[in-house]
C-alpha positions in Angstrom: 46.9 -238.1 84.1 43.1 -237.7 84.7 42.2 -237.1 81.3 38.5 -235.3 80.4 37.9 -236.4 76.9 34.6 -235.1 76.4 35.6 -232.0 78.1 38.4 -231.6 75.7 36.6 -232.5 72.5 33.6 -230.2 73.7 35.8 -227.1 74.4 37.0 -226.8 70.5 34.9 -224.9 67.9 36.1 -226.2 64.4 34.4 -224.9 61.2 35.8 -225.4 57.4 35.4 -222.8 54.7 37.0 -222.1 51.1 38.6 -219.3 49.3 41.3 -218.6 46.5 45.0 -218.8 47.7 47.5 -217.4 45.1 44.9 -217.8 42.1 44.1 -221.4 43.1 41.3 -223.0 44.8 42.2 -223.5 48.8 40.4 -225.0 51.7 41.0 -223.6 55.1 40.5 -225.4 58.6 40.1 -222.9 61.7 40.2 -224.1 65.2 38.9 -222.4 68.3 39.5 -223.0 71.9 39.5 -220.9 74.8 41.9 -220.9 77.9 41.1 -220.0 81.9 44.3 -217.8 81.7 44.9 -214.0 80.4 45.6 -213.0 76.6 49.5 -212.1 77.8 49.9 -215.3 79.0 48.4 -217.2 76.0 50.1 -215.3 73.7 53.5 -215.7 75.6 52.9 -219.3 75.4 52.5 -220.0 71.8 55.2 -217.2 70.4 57.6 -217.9 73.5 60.5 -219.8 72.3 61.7 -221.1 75.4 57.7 -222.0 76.4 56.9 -223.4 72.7 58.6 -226.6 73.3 56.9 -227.0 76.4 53.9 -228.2 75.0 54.9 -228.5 70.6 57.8 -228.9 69.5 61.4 -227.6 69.7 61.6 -224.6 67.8 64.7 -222.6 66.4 65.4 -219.4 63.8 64.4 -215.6 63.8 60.7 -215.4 66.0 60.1 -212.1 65.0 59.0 -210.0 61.5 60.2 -211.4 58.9 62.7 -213.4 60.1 62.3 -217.8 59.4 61.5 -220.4 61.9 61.9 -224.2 61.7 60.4 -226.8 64.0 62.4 -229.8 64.6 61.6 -232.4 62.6 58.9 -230.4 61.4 57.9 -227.4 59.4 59.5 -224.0 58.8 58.7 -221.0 57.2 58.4 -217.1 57.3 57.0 -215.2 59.8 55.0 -212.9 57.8 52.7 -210.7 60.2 52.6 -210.0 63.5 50.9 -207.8 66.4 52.0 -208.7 70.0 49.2 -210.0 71.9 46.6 -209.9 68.7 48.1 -212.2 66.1 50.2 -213.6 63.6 51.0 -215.4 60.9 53.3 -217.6 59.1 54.0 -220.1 55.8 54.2 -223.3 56.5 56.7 -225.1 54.3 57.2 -228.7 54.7 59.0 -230.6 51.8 57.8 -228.9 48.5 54.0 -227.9 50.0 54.0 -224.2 51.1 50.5 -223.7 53.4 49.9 -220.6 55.5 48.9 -220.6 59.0 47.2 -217.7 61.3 47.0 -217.5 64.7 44.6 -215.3 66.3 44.7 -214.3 70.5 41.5 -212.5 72.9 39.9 -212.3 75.2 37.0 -214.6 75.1 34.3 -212.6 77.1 34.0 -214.8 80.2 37.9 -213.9 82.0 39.8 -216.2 79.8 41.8 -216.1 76.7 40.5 -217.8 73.3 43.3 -218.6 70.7 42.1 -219.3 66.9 43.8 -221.1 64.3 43.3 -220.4 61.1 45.5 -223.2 58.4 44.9 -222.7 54.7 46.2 -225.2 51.9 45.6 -225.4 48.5 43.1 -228.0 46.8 44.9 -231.0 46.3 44.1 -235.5 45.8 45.5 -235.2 49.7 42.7 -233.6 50.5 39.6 -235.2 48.9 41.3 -238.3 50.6 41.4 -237.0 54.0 39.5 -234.2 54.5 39.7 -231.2 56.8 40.6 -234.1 59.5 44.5 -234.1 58.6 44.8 -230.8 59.1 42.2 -230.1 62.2 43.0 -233.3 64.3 46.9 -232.6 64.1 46.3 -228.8 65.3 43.6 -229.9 67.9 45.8 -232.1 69.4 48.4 -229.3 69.9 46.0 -227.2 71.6 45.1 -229.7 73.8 48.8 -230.1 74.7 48.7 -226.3 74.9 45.4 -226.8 77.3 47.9 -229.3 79.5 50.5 -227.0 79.5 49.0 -223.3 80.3 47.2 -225.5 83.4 50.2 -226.8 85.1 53.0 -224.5 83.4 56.1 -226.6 85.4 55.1 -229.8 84.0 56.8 -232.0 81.2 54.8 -232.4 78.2 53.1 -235.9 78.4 54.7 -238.3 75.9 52.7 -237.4 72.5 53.5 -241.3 70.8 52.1 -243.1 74.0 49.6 -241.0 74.2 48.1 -241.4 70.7 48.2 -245.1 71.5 46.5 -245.2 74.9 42.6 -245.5 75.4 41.9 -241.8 76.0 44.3 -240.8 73.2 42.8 -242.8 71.0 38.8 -241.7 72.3 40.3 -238.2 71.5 41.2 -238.5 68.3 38.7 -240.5 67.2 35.9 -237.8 68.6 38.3 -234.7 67.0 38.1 -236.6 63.4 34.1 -237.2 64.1 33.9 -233.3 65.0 35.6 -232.7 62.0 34.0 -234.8 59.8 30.6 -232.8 61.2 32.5 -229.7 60.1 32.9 -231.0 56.7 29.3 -231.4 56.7 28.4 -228.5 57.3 30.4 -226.5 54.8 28.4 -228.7 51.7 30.7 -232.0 51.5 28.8 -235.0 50.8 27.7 -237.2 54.4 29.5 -240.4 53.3 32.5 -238.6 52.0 33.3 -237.2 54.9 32.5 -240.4 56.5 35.1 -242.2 54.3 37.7 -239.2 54.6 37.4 -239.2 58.8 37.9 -242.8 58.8 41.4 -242.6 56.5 42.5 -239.8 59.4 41.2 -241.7 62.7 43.5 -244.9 61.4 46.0 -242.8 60.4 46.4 -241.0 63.6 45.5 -243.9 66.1 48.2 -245.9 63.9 45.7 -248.6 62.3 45.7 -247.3 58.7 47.6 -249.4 55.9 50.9 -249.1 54.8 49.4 -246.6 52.0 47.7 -244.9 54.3 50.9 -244.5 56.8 52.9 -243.3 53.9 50.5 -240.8 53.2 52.1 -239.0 56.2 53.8 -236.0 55.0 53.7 -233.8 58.7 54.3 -234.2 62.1 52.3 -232.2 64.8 53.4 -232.0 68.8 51.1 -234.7 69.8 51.8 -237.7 67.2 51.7 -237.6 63.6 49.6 -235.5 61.2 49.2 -236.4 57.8 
């Protein structure tokens, strides 16, 4: 695959920002990225779930109002809003942590479609060990796979472990958890915190970190782990 990795890594917007979440203190990651394809097609791609799997994971349950979903291997939750070809949104349960996750389709002004991300968890010691990195790399590297598919729509989905492990993978996700670290910066975290917090993500994610680190691991996104 002729893989652009600085093409990628420049075509996401990533920005972190805080808030209160059921009375408590959150932290919420949201990841841009636009699309040369049409808002139909973008939204039929990430609510399809025949298309889904095509570039994340398998997916089963209820994909509409109200009803549950459950990703293999993976998350499930609610579907809690929805407006064809605008948005929706959903909980994301995985083992006894509940997050919520928006997803957000348009037009981006230039003949494409722009998708944004929106994932919002609760303040917790996972967090000020990782940063907005476990989230953010995880979900950039499924709209990268979303990137792959919407371009050649036929294709499998590249294989996500030897991918991680290969040179681009790894130049990939070592840029996302650099961008994300810059985010982090940005929103008033301290410059060698975030340095220390990217670092703990990038060896988790390239498979280098510890065996502390590794069991750290409490997701899995479409592209390799995500902590």
């Amino acid at each position: 695959m002729d893989f652009d990795v600085e093409g990628n890594l420049g075509a996401a917007e990533r920005s972190v920002w805080s808030m209160e979440r059921d009375g408590r203190p959150a932290r919420a990651v949201t990841l841009s990225r636009s699309y040369p394809t049409t808002v139909a097609d973008l939204w039929d791609a990430v609510t399809n779930g025949e298309r889904i799997p095509r570039w994340f994971l398998p997916v089963g349950g209820e994909l509409e109002p109200g009803g549950r979903y459950q990703l293999e291997g993976n998350a499930g939750g609610a579907i809690t809003a929805c407006e064809p070809l605008s948005h929706f949104a959903v909980t994301w349960e995985f083992g006894r942590e509940v997050s919520w996750v928006e997803v957000h389709c348009s037009g981006d002004g230039a003949g494409g479609a722009r998708l944004t991300l929106t994932h919002t968890q609760q303040v917790s010691e996972h967090w000020d060990e990782y940063g907005p990195g476990a989230l953010g790399v995880g979900w950039e590297l499924g709209l990268l796979g979303l990137a792959i598919h919407l371009a050649q729509p036929a294709a499998p989905m590249p294989d996500p472990a030897a991918f991680a492990v290969s040179p681009d993978g790894r130049a990939f996700i070592g840029g996302s958890s650099e961008g994300w670290e810059q985010a982090a910066v940005a929103f008033g975290t301290d410059p060698a915190a975030a340095r220390s917090r990217a670092g703990h993500t990038t060896a988790f994610y390239t498979g280098e970190g510890d065996e502390t680190t590794s069991g750290a691991a409490a997701e899995t996104s479409q592209t390799g782990d995500r902590i």
